[in-house]
N, C-alpha and C positions, 0 to 999 in steps of 0.2 A: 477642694478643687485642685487639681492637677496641675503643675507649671507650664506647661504647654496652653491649656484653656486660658490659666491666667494671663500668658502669655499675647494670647490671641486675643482676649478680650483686649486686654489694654493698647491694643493695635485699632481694635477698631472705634475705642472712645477714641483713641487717638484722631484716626483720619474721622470720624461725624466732628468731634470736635473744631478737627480742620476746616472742612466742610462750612459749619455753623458758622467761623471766624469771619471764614471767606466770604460767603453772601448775604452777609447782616451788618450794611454801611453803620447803621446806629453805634455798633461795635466800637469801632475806629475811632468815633467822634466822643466817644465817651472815655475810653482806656488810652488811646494815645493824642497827647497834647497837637494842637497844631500851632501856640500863639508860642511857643518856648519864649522867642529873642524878647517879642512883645512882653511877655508877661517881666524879661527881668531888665528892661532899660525903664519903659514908660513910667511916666511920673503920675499921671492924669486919666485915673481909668473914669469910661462917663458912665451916667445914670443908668446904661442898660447892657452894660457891659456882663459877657457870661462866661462866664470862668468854669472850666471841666475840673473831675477833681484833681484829676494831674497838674492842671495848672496851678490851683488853688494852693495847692503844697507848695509848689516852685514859688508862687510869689510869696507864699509865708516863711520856706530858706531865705529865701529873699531879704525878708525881714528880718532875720535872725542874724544874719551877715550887718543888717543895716546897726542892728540891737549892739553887736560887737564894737561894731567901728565907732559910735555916740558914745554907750554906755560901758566900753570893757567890762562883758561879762565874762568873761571866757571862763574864768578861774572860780568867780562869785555864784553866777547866775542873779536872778531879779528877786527870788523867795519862789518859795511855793504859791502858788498861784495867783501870782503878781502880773504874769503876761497877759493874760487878758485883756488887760488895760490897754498894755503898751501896745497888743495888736489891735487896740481898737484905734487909739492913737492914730497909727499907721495906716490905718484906712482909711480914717477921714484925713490925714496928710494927702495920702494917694487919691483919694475920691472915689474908693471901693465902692460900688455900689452896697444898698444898705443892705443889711442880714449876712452879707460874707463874715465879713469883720466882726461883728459884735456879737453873733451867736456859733461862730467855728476856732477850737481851738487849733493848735496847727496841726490835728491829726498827723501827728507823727510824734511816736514817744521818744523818737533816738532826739526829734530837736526840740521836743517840748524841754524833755528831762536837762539838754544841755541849757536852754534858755530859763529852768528856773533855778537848776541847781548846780550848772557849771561843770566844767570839764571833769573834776572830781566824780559827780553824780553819774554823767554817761559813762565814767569809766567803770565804776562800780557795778550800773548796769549790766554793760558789755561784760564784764568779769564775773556775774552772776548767771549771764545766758550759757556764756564760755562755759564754767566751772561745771553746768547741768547738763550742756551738750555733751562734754569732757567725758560726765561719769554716766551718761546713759551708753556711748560708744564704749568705754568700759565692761559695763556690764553685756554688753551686747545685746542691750532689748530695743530692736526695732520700731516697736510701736512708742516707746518714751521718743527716743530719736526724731521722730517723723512729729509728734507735739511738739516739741525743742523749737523744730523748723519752722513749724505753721505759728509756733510764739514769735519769734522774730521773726519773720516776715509779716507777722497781722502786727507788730509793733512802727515796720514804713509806714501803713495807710492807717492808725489809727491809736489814738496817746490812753492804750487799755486803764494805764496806771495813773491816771488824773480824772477817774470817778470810781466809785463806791464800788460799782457792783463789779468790774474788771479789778480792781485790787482783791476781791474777796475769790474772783475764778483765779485770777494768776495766783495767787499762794496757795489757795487749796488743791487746784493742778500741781502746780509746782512740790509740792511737799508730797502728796500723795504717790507721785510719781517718783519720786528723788527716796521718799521711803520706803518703795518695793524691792524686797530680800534676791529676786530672782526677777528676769526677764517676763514679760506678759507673754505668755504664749500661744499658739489656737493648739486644739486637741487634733487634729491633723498631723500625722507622722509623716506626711509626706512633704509639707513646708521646711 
């Protein structure tokens, strides 16, 4: 495909995309928070209280700020997979309605990782995503690149690396990728 075509196409997912944003209210109510201040003052959430997933995250940093100031984790963390507890803890503290709390972890790896393994942990992380981003821009292979990104960024909305089957795709991506000799390329001389 031609960069012009390419060009154009991604013009027009672009605007349907826009399009689809614009006149689909369920959109809005689902991707962007409306309860923000709510979700990080209130002590007392009631029995039918509905929490977006945006929200859900913001009140579980929430918690992880709360985990710091009680328990000084910063340095420590709680163990491997010791927070559970604590965020259930924290839910019947807060009166999360039931099923938040005790079956969601904080879907987020950058604060799961810090609240079990501490500042340590998420750095080593962050120095792992670094170090892979580092050597695919290196290498110059776009398409490692463009994995790199969709890895962290699917690591904000979701802790891949606190079940099974996300630790066995993250290192088999990750390695697979990290040990290709040369860039992945298409057979199009005109890319």
């Amino acid at each position: 495909m031609s960069k012009t075509k390419l060009t154009i196409l991604s013009i027009l997912l672009f605007v349907f995309s826009f399009l689809y944003i614009n006149n689909n209210p369920a959109f809005y109510t689902e991707l962007i928070p409306k309860k923000i201040k709510e979700v990080l003052v209130k002590k007392d959430f009631e029995k039918n209280y509905y929490f977006n997933g945006s929200e859900l995250r913001i009140l579980y940093t929430r918690f992880l700020y709360e985990f710091e100031e009680e328990d000084h984790i910063f340095f420590k963390g709680y163990g491997l997979n010791a927070t559970q507890e604590k965020l259930n803890q924290k839910c019947n503290e807060y009166r999360v309605p039931e099923g938040y709390g005790t079956t969601f972890n904080f879907h987020n790896q950058y604060n799961q990782t810090m609240a079990e393994i501490g500042f340590f942990g998420l750095l080593l992380l962050l120095i792992i995503l670094f170090l892979s981003f580092k050597n695919a821009v290196h290498k110059k292979d776009k398409f490692t690149i463009t994995v790199f990104i969709i890895f962290a960024s699917l690591m904000i909305t979701e802790s891949i690396l606190n079940r099974q089957r996300g630790i066995y795709f993250f290192s088999i991506i990750f390695l697979l990728l990290l040990n290709t000799k040369k860039p992945i390329s298409s057979t199009n001389p005109n890319d």
